[in-house]
N, C-alpha and C positions, 0 to 999 in steps of 0.2 A: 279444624278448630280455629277460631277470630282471637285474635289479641292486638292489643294495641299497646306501642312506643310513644312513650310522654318525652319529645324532644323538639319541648319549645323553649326552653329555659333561657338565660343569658348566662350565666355561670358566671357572675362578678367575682366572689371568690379567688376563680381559676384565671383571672389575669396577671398577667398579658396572655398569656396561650389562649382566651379566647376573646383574644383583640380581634382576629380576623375570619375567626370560626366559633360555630354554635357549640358549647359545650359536648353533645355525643360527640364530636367530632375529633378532639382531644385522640394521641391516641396513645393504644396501651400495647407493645410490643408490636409498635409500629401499623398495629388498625387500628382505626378509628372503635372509641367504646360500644356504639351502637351498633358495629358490625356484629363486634361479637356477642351483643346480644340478640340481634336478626338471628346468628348463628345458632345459638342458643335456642332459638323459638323452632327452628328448623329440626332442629334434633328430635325436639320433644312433641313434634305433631302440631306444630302454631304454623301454619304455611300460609294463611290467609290475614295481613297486617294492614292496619293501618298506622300513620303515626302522624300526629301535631305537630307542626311548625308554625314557626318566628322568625326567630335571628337568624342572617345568613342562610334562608331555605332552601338556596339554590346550589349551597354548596352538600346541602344532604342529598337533594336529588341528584345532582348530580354525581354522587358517588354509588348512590343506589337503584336509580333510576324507576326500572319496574318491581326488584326486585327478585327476577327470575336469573339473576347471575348468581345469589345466595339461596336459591331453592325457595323461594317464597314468594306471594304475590302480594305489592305493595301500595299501596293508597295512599294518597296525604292528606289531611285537613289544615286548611291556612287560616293561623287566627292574626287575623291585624292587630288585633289587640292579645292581650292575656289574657287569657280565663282562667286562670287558677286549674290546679290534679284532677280536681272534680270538673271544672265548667267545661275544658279542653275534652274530656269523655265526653259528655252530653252533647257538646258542639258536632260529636262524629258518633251520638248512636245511631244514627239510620242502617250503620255498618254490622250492629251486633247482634247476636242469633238468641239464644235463650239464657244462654252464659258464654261468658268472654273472658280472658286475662287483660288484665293492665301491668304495664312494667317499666321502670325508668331508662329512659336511653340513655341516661348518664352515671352507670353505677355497673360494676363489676359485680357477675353472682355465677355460678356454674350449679344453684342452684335447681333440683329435679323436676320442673313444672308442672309436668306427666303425671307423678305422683302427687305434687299438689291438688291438679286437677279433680283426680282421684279424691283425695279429703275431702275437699268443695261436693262433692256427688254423693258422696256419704254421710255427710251431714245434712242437718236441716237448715242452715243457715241460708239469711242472702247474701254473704261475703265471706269471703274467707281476705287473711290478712299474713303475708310470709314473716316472720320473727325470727329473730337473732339473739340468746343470751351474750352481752356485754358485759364487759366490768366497771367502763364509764360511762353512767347513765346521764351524766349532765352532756353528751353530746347528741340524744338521741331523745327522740319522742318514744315512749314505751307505753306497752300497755298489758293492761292489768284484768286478768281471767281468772275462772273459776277453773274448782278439778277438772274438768269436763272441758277446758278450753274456749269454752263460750265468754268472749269480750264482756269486760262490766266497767270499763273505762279508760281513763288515759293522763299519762302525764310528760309534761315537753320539758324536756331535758333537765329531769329534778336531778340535784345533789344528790349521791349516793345513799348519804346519810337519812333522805327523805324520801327514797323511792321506794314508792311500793312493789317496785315489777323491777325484773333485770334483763326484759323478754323488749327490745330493739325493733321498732316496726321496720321491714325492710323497704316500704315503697312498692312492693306486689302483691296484686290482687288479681281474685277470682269473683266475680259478680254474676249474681242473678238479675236477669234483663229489668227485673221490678226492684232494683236499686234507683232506678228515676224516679220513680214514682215519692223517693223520699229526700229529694234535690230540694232547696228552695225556689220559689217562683214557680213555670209551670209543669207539669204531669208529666207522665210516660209517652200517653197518648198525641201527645202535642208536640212533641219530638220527633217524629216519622221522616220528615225530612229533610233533606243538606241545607244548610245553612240557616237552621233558626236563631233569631238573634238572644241566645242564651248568656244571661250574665256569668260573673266572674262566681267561682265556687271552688270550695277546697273539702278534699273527702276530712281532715284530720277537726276543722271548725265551723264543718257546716254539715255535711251528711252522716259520718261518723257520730256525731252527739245525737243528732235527729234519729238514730235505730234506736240510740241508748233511750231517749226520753220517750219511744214510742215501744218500750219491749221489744222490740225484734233481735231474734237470736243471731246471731257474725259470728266468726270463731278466728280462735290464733290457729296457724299451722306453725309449730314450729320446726326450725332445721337446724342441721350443725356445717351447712355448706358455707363455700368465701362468699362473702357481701363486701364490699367495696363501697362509698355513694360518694365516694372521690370528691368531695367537698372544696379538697385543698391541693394545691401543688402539692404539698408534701402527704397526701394520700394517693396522688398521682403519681409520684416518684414511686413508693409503695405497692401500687398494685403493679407495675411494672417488674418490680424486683421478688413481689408473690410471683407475678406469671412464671418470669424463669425459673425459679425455687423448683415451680412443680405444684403450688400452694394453691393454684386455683388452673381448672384443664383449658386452658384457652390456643393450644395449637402452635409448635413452632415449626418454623422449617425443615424440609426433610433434610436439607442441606447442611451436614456439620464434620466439618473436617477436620476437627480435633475434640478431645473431649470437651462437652459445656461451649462449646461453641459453635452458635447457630448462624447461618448465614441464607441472606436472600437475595435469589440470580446475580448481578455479575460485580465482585467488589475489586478495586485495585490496590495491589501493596499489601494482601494478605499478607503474604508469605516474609516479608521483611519488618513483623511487627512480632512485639513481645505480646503475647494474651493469656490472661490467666484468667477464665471464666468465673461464673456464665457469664457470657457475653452475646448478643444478640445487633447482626449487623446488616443494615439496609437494602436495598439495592442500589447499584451506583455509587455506594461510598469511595471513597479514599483515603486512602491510609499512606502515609510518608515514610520511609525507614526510617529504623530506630524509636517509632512510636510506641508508647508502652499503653496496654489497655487491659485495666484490673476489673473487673466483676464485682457485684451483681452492675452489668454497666449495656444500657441498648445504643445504637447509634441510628438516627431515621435514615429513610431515603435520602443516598446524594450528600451524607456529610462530610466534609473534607480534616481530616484530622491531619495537623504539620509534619515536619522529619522530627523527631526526637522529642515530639509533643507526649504529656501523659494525661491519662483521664482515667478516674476511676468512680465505682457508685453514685453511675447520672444515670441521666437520661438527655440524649438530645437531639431534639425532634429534623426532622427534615430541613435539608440543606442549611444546618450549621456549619458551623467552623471554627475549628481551632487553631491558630497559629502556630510556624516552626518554634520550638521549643516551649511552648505553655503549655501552662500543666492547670489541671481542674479535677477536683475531688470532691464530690456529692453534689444534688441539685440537679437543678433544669437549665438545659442553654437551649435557646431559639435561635433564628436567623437574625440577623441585625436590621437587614432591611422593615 
């Protein structure tokens, strides 16, 4: 089965952290988010990928390469420009078979795809769309279905007070290859191959309206799985501290040498530190005596925590630092450089 990773984005939002990397690349219990969701696809029978880039491309490939180190085979499409959810699909259908998934590389889901899929083939629709009940709908585009699940419209981020839906579009889909044919500009058929110069398009103001104003039946699938779309540092802080919870399955180390405490290959000053989980610690870190480390708290590759430093409910990415005696409690620390 073909699916493709939307991870062209810039993730303004998410700065500084993605001052010198492309938004998937952020990472969420020390991998990068699109890993786990490669990993994700891998599970679930997606082994044939492609995925969209921009910003920083070189640092996705080069962390992914072919993809056959995550059990997957992987393609890229380089858009020099944007093309919007939508135009970045059409830029790289030459790759899709009769039906394909789409899924954000920037968004946490442990979500069942498999089963998805499954809904998508049992219906008659040409998309299916993954949903989420929220309680704040002023953060979220949502959309609005009959008994029956068949979409009959949409609303971006109304007031609670004014929503008709509390059903959260998650940013994944299932498409029938004849979703081009209802793109603006040209056909299905004119699409056939790599690099036609296809304008900028978004499923949510440009294809999505175009089923509705033409009849065509799309449905909600919806689920009760974690969705993350990490929008914000402090959604990023957040799904990190789901990950350890246990809140969403994303994979720790087998390595844990005390309770709630996970570790990766080879750390120094374990042993002369106070830890009170979960806590989740790099490869290469360093830890000072006397350093105190309170939970939910991750430390990336290679960060240096002082003697008698404390830190609790972070998160802090690769090759931080903490000085002898400071102390830091909640939030994101980066490297200084």
């Amino acid at each position: 089965m073909r699916a493709m990773v939307l991870a062209a984005g810039l993730g303004t939002r998410l700065r500084p952290a993605t001052r010198s990397v492309p938004k998937p690349m952020v990472p969420v219990l020390n991998r990068p988010v699109m890993e786990h969701i490669v990993r994700l696809l891998e599970r679930n029978g997606f082994t044939e990928v492609i995925a969209n880039i921009h910003w920083y491309p070189d640092v996705i490939k080069g962390h992914f390469g072919d993809g056959s180190g995550f059990g997957v085979e992987l393609e890229y499409s380089f858009e020099e420009e944007l093309l919007g959810t939508a135009g970045g699909v059409r830029f790289a259908s030459h790759f899709f078979g009769d039906d394909f998934l789409v899924i954000s590389g920037d968004a946490i889901t442990d979500l069942d795809l498999a089963s998805m899929r499954e809904f998508h083939c049992s219906h008659d629709g040409i998309a299916t769309l993954a949903t989420r009940r929220v309680t704040d709908t002023s953060e979220f585009g949502v959309v609005i279905t009959d008994d029956d699940g068949r979409i009959q419209g949409f609303q971006e981020k109304p007031d609670p007070a004014e929503a008709l839906s509390d059903l959260a579009n998650c940013g994944i889909y299932m498409f029938d290859r004849e979703i081009f044919d209802h793109f603006p500009g040209p056909g299905a058929s004119e699409l056939a191959a790599p690099g036609h110069p296809d304008g900028f398009a978004d499923w949510a103001y440009d294809v999505f309206p175009a089923l509705l104003d033409a009849g065509i039946n799309f449905y909600a699938h919806e689920t009760d799985a974690y969705w993350n779309d990490i929008g914000t540092i402090g959604e990023l802080v957040q799904s990190n501290f789901d990950g350890l919870a246990g809140e969403v399955d994303l994979g720790l180390p087998e390595n844990q040498p005390m309770p709630g405490v996970w570790v990766a290959g080879d750390v120094e000053g374990l042993e002369g530190a106070e830890i009170d989980g979960p806590v989740l610690i790099g490869d290469g870190a360093r830890i000072g005596a006397g350093a105190q480390l309170v939970g939910p708290l991750v430390l990336g590759e290679r960060c240096s925590i002082g003697a008698d430093a404390g830190v609790r409910e972070a998160v802090l990415l690769s090759e931080s630092s903490l000085e002898k005696g400071a102390f830091l409690a909640g939030g994101l620390l980066g490297p200084t450089r």
